[in-house]
C-alpha positions as CSV (number, residue, x, y, z in Angstrom):
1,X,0.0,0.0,0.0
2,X,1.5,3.2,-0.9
3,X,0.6,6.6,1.3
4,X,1.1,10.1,0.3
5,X,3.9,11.8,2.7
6,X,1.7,14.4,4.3
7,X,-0.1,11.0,5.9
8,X,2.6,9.1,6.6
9,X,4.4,12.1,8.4
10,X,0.7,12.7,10.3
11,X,0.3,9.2,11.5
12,X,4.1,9.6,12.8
13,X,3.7,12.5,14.9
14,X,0.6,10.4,15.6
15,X,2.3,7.3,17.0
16,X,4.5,9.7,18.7
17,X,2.0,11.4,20.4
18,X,0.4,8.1,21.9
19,X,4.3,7.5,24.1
20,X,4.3,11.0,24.6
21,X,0.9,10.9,26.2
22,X,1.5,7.4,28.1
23,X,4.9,9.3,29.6
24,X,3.3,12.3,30.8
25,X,0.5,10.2,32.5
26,X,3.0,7.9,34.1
27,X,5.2,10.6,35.6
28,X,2.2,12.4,37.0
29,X,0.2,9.4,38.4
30,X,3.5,8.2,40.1
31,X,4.4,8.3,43.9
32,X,8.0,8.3,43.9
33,X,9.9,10.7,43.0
34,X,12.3,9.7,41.3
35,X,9.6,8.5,38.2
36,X,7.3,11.7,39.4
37,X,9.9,14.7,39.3
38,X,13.2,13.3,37.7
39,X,11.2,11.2,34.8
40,X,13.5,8.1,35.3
41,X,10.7,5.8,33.2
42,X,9.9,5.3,29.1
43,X,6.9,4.1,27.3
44,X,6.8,2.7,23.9
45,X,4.8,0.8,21.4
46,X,6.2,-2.0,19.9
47,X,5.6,-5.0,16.6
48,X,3.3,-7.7,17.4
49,X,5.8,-10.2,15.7
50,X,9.2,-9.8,17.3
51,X,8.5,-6.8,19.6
52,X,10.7,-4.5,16.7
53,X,10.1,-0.8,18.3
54,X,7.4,1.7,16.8
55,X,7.9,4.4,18.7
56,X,8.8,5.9,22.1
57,X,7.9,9.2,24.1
58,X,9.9,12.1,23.4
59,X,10.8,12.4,27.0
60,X,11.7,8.4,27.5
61,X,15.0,7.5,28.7
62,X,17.2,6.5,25.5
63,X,19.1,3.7,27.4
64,X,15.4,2.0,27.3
65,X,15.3,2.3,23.3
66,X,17.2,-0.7,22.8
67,X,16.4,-2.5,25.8
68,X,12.2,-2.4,25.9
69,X,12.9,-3.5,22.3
70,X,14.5,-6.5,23.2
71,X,12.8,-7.4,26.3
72,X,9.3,-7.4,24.1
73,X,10.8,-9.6,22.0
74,X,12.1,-12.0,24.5
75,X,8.6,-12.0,26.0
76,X,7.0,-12.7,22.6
77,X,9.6,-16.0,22.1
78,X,8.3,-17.1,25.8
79,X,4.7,-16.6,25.3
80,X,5.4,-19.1,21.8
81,X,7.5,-21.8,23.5
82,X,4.7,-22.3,26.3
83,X,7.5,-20.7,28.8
84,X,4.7,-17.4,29.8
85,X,1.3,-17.9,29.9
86,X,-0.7,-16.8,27.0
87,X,-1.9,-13.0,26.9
88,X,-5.3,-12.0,27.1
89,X,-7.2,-8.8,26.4
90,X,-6.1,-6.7,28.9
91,X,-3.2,-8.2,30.4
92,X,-0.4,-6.7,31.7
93,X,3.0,-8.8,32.3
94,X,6.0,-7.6,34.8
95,X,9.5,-8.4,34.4
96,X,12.9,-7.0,35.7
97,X,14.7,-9.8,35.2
98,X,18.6,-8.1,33.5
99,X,19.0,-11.4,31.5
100,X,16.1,-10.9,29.0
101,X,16.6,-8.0,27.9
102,X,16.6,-5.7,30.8
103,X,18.9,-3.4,32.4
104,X,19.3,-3.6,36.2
105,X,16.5,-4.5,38.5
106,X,14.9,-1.4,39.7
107,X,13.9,-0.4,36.1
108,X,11.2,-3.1,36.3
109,X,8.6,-2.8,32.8
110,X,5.3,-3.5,32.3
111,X,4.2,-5.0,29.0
112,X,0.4,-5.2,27.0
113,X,-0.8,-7.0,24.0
114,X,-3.0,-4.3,22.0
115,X,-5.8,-6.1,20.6
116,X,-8.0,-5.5,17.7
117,X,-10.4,-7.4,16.1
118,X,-9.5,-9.9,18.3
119,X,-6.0,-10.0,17.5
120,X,-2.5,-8.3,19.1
121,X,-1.8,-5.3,16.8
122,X,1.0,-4.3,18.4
123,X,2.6,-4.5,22.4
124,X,2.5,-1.3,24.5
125,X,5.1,-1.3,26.8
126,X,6.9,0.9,29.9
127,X,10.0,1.1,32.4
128,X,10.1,2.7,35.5
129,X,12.8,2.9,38.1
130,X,11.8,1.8,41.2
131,X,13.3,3.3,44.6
132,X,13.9,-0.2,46.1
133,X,13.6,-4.0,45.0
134,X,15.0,-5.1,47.6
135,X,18.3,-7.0,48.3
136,X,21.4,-6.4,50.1
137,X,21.1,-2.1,50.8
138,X,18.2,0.3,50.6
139,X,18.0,1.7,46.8
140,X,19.3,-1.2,45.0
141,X,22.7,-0.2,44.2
142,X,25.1,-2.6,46.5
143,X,28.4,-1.6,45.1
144,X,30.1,-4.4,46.3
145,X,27.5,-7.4,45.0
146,X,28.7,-10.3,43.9
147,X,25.6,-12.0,42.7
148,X,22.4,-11.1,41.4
149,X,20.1,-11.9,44.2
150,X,22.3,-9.2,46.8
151,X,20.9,-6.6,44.2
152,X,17.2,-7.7,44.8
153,X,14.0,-9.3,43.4
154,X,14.2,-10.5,40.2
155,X,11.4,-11.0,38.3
156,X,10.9,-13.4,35.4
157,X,7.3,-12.6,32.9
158,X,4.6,-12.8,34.8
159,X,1.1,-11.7,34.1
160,X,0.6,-8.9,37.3
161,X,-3.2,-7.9,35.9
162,X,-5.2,-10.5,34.9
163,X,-7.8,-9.0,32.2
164,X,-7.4,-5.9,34.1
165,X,-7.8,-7.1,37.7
166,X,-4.7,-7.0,39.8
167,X,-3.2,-10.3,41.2
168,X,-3.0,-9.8,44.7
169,X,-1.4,-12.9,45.1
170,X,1.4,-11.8,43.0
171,X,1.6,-8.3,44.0
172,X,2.1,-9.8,47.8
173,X,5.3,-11.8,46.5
174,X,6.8,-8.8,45.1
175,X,5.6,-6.4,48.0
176,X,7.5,-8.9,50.8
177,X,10.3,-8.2,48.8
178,X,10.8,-4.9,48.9
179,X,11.0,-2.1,51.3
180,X,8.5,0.8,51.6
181,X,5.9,-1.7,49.7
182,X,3.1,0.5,50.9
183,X,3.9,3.3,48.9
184,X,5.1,0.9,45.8
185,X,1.2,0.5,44.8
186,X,1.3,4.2,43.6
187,X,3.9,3.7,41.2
188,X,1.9,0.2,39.8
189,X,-1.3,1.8,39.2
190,X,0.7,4.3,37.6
191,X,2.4,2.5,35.1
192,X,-0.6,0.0,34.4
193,X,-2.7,3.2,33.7
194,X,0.1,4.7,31.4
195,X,-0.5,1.5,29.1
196,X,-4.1,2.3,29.6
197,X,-3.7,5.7,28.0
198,X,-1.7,4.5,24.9
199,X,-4.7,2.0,24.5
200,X,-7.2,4.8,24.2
201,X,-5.1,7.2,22.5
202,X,-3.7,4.3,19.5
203,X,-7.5,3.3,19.3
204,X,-8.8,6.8,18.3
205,X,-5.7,6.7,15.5
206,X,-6.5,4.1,14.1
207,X,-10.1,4.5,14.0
208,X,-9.0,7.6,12.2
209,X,-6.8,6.3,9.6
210,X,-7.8,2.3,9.4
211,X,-5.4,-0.7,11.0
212,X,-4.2,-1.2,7.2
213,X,-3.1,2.5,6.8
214,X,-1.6,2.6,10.0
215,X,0.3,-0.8,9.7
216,X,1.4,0.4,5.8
217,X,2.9,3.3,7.5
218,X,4.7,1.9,10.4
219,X,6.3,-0.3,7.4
220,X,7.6,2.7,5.4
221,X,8.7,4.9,8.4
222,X,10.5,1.6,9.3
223,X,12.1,1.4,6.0
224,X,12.7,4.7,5.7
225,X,14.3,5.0,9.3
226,X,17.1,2.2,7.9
227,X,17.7,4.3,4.8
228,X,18.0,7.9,6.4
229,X,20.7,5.7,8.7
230,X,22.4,4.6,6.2
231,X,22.8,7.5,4.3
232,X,24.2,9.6,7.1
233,X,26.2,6.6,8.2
234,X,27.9,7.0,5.0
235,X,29.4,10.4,6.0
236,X,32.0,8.8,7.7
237,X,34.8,7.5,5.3
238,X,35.3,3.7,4.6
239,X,37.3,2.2,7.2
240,X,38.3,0.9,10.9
241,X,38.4,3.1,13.6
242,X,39.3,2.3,17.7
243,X,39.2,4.0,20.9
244,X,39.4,2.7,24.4
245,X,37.4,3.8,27.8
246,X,37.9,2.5,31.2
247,X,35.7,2.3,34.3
248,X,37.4,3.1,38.0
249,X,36.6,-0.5,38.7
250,X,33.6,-2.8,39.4
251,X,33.1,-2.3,43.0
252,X,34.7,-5.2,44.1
253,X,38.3,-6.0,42.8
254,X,40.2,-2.0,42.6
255,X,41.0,-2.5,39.4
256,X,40.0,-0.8,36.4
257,X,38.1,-2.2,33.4
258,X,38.7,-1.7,29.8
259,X,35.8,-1.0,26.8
260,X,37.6,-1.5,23.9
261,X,36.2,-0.8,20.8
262,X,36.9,-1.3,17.0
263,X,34.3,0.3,14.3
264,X,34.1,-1.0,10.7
265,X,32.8,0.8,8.1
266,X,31.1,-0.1,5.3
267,X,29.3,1.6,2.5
268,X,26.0,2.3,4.9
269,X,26.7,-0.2,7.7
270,X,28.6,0.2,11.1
271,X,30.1,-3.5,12.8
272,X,31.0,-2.7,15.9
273,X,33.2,-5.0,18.2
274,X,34.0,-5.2,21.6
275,X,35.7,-8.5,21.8
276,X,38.6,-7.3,23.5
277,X,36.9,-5.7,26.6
278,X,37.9,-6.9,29.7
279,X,36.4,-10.3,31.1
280,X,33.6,-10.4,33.7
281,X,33.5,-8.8,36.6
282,X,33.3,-9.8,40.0
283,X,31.4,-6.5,40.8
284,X,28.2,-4.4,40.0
285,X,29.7,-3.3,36.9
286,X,28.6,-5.9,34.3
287,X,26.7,-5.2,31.3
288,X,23.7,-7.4,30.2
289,X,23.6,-7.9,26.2
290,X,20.4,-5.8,25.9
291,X,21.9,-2.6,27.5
292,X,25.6,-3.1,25.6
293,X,23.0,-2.6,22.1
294,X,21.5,-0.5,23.5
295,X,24.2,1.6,24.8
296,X,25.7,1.3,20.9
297,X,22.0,3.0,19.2
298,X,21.7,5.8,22.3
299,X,25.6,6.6,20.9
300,X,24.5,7.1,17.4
301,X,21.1,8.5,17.8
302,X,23.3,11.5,19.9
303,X,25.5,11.6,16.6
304,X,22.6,11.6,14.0
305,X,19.6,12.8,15.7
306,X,17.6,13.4,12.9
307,X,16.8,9.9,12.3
308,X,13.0,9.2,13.7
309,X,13.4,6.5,16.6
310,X,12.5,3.2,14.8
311,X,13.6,-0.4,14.8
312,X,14.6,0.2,11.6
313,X,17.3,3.4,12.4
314,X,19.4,0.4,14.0
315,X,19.3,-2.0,11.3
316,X,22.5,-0.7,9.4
317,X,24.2,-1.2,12.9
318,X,26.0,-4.6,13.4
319,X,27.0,-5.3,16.9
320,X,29.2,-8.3,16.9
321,X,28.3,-10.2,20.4
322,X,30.7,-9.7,23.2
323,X,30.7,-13.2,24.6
324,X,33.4,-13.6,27.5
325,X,33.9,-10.1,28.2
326,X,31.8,-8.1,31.0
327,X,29.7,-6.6,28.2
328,X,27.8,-9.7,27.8
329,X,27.2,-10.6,31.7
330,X,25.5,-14.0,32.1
331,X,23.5,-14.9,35.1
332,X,24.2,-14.7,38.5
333,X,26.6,-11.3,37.6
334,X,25.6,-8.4,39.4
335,X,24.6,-6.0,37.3
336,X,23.6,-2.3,39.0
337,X,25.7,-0.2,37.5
338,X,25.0,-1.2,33.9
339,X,22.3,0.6,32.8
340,X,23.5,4.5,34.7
341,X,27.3,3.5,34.2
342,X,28.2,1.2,32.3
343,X,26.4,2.0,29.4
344,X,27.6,5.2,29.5
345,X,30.9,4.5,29.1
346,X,30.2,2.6,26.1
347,X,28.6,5.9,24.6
348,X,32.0,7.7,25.1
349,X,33.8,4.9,23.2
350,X,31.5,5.4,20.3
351,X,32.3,9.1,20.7
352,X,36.1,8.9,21.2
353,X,36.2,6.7,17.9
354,X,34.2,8.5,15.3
355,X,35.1,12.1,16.5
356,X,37.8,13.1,13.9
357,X,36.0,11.1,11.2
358,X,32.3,13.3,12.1
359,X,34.5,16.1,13.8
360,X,31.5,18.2,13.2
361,X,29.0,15.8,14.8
362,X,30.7,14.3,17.9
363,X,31.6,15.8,20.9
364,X,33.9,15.3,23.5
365,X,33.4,12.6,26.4
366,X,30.4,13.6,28.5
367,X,30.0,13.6,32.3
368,X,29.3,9.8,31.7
369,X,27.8,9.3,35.3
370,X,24.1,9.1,36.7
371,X,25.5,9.7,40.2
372,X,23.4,6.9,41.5
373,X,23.8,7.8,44.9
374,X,20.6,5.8,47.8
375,X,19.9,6.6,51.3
376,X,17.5,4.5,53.5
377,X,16.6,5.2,56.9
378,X,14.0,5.7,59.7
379,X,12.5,8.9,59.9
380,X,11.5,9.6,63.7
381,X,9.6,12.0,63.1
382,X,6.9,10.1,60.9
383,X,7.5,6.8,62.5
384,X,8.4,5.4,58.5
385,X,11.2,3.7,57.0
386,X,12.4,5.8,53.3
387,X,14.4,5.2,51.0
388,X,15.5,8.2,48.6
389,X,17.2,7.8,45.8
390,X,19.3,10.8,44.1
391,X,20.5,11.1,40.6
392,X,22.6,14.1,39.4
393,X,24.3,16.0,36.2
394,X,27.0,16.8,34.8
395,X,29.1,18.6,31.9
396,X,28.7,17.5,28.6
397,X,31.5,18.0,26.5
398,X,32.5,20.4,24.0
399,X,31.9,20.3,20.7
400,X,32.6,22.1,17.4
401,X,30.2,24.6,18.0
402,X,30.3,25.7,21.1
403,X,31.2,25.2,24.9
404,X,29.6,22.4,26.5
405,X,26.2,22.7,28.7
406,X,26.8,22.5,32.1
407,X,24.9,20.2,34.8
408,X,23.2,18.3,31.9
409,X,21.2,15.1,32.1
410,X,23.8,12.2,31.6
411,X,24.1,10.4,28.4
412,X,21.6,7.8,28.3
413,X,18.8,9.5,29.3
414,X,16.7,13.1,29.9
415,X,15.8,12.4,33.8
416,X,17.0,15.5,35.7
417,X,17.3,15.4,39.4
418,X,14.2,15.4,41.9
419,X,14.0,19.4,43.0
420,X,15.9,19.9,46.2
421,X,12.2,21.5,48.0
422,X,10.6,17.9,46.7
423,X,13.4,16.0,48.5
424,X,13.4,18.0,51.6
425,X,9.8,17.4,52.0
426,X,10.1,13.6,51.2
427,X,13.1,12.8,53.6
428,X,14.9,13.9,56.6
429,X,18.0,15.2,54.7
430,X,18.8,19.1,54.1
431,X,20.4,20.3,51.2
432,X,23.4,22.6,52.0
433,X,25.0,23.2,49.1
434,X,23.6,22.7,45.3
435,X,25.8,24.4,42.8
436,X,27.8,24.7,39.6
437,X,31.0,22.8,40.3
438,X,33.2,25.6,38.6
439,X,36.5,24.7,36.8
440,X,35.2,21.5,36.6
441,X,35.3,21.8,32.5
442,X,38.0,19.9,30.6
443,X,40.2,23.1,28.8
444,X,39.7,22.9,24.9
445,X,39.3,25.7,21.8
446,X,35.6,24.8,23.5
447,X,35.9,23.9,27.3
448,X,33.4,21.2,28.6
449,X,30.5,22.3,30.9
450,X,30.2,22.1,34.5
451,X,29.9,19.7,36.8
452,X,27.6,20.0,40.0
453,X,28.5,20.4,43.5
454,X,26.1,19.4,46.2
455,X,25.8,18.1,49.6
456,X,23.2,16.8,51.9
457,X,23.1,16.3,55.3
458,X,21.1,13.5,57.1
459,X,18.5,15.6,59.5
460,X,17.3,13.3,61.6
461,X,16.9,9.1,62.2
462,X,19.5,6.9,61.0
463,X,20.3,6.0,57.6
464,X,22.8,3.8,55.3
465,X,24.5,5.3,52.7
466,X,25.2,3.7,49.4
467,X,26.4,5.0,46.1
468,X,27.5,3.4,42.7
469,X,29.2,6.5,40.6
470,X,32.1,6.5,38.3
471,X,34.9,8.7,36.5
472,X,36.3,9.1,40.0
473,X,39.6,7.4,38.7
474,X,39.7,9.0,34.9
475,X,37.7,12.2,34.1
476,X,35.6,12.3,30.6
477,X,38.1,12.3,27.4
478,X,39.1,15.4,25.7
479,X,38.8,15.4,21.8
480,X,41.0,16.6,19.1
481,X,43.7,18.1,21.8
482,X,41.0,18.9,24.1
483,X,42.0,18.1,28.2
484,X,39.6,15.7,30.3
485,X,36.8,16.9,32.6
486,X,37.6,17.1,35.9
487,X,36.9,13.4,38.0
488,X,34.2,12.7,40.0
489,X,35.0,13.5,44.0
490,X,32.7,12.1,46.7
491,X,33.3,12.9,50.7
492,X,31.6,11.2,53.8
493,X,31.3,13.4,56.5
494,X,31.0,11.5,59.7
495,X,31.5,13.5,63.2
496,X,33.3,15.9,61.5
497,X,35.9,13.1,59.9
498,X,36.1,13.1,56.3
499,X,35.7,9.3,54.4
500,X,37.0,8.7,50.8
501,X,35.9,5.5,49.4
502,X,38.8,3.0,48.4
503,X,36.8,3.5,45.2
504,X,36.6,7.0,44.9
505,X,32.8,7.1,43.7
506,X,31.6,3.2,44.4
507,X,30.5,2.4,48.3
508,X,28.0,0.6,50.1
509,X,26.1,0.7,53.4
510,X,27.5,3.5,55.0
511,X,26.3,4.9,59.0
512,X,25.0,8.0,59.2
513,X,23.3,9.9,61.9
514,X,22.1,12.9,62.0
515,X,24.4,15.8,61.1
516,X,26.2,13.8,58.7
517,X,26.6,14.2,55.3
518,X,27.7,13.0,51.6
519,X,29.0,15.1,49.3
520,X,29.4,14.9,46.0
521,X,31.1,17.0,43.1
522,X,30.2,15.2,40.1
523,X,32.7,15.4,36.7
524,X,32.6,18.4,34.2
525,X,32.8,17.5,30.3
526,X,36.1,16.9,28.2
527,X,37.4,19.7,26.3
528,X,36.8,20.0,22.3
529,X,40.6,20.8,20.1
530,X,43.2,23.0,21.4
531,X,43.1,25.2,24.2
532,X,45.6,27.6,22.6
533,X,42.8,28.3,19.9
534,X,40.1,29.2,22.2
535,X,39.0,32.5,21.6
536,X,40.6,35.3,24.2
537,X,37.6,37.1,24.6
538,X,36.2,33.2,25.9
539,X,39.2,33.0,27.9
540,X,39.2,36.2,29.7
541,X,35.4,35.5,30.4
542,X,36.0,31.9,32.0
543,X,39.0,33.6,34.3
544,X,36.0,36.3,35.5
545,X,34.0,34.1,36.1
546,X,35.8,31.4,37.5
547,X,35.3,29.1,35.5
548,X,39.0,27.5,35.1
């Protein structure tokens, strides 16, 4: 079936709009925080057949672009091999479990069969980042696990509504679990109702347009997605190029790991290999296959932007499978870090390789941390247990244009961090210092953006402490004779004694009582070419202000 362009562009913006919708309804139906304020969640819609994305919200995490993908797709191969229960209308599965196709536990997603005429037309399907799913510290990120289970609940496909109905059955597994389970029901009816949405919203399109229109065009925008890939992929002359990026170290063993990377180019096709990565890790720092992809389409869709988020934008991208390296982590490794860190720094190995051939398109290394940083306690004062959970920015680096932006949202995703009033009125902590972390940017011809510099102190109660950060050993690359960003820096203050971590941004289960704090100056963004070219008017301007 062929349809005109002016369609096919509406029914686009239309799909679109149905994520975009099913986003903005989860984050303002959601209890915590962290989904509610910071937008750490993603909703999609995805193929019937093998769970090939659609389309995702606007304001969806890009780690999850890959990820949701595969995990629908996994779910789809259960469901025929008699491993999952069959889906009825109305059904809604849960699943966290890393190993197909997930990230780390507490992004735990919800998945739909859309049904018409009687048949799936399609899967709608979200993520959100739970505070707590339990296991060996408050928040989820135990920097020095070993195994799966100390990072919590893990949660094969399971059907949590029944034709609509909640399973309370089910729901009373997952809730002895976790911690603060009362307020976890909030964040469930939230996400189920986000699918809802989409439901309502992709019904009234194609009632506009007809199923057979609608499928036609999710066919052509998914051909034309591979196409306008491999087009711009073909910017970048024929040939191999490498980089390397290293992580502090996994939590565990102090020693760093190595992402090495080699890119083949082809006329319109990218292969890229990882083989000579480093080999498992003991710690939290493992990557599950689904979030290495991912991590490898989040890179490019920075670098080419303009390609509409499809299956098909990822087709002309090969990644060769990292088997026996820590990129490809098979069960029981502990996997926390992989979706805020890891991934991250598989991003900035993209980066560092293709700069000088797309000098124009890539930056320098970015921030390259979430700043994953938990605190559970006991509030006296409400007679509760909490358990906050703070993410933070940093400096993304410059770029041929221009400086770059300072306390940005870190690589994989748009979530910014909860406002410090929301915080304050959730937990017993008290924000003393929130700030621009200046001369934090790597020097260049355009320095990298700030870094942020904050600190909170623990009011009231007891609490544990745990954090799972990185660049605290290396700071983000510099490009094209750019310097680093500056490293991550975390301090403990306990009765007045500062505590460094043994590894610098990666510690777990930490005392604190009231008038302690953490603080935290996170890494600015690698310089872009030579510093000696930098504009004096620029210079004179960062020495005014600071900034160096």
């Amino acid at each position: 079936m062929s349809i005109d362009p002016i369609t096919l562009s509406v029914i686009q913006a239309g799909l679109q709009q149905v994520c975009d919708e099913m986003d903005l309804s989860f984050s303002r139906a959601a209890f915590s925080p962290v989904i509610a304020e910071a937008n750490d969640r993603s909703d999609g819609i995805y193929a019937a057949t093998d769970g090939a994305l659609i389309a995702q919200g606007a304001g969806g995490l890009p780690v999850f672009v890959g990820t949701m993908q595969y995990s629908t797709r996994v779910l789809i191969e259960m469901i025929a091999d008699g491993k999952v229960a069959a889906p009825n209308p109305d059904d809604t599965y849960i699943v966290n479990d890393p190993y197909l196709g997930g990230t780390h536990l507490m992004d735990v997603r919800f998945a739909r069969p859309f049904y018409r005429n009687g048949e799936i037309f399609c899967w709608l399907s979200n993520t959100g980042h739970w505070p707590d799913t339990g296991g060996a510290v408050p928040g989820g990120f135990s920097a020095s696990a070993t195994s799966v289970e100390q990072e919590g609940l893990r949660l094969p496909p399971v059907k949590l509504f029944k034709q609509g109905v909640l399973d309370t059955e089910i729901y009373s597994i997952i809730c002895s679990n976790i911690r603060v389970a009362d307020q976890r029901i909030g964040d469930v009816k939230a996400q189920a109702a986000a699918l809802s949405v989409g439901e309502d919203r992709l019904n009234a399109l194609l009632d506009r347009y007809s199923d057979d229109v609608v499928k036609a065009a999710i066919d052509a925008l998914r051909d034309r997605a591979s196409a306008q890939m491999s087009q711009l992929i073909d910017e970048i002359p024929d040939g191999s190029y490498a980089s390397t990026a290293w992580i502090d170290s996994d939590g565990v063993v102090n020693e760093p790991l190595t992402i090495k990377l080699k890119i083949d180019k082809t006329p319109g096709h990218l292969t890229f290999d990882f083989s000579e990565s480093s080999p498992p890790c003991m710690g939290p720092m493992n990557s599950v296959l689904a979030t290495t992809l991912s991590s490898v389409y989040l890179a490019m869709r920075h670098i080419f932007p303009e390609v509409p988020v499809s299956a098909g934008a990822f087709e002309p991208l090969e990644v060769l499978r990292p088997t026996g390296t820590f990129l490809d982590a098979q069960y029981p490794r502990p996997v926390s870090g992989c979706a805020a860190e890891v991934s991250q720094r598989i991003a900035e190995a993209v980066f560092a390789a293709l700069v000088e051939a797309l000098p124009n398109r890539v930056t320098a290394a970015p921030a390259g941390t979430s700043g994953n940083f938990a605190l559970g306690g006991f509030d006296p004062d409400t007679g509760r247990d909490y358990v906050m959970y703070q993410l933070s920015g940093g400096g993304y680096g410059g770029n041929a244009d221009h400086d770059g932006l300072s306390n940005g949202c870190s690589t994989i995703g748009i979530s910014k961090a909860p406002p410090v009033e929301v915080m304050e009125q959730n937990f017993p902590v008290l924000y003393k210092r929130y700030a621009l972390r200046e001369g934090s940017g790597g020097a260049g011809q355009h320095r990298g953006g700030l870094g942020l510099d904050y600190e909170i102190e623990l009011r009231r109660g007891t609490a544990r402490a745990s954090f799972v950060m990185d660049h605290g050993l290396y700071g983000p690359q510099g490009a094209l004779g750019g310097a680093d960003g500056a490293k991550n820096e975390v301090e403990v203050w306990r009765d007045g004694v500062k505590y460094v971590p043994d590894h610098l941004s990666k510690e777990q289960d930490i005392p604190l009582t009231a008038g302690d704090s953490v603080r935290v100056r996170t890494p600015g963004g690698g310089g872009y070419g030579d510093p000696d070219r930098r504009e004096p008017g620029l210079t004179a301007e960062d020495d005014r202000l600071g900034r160096t």
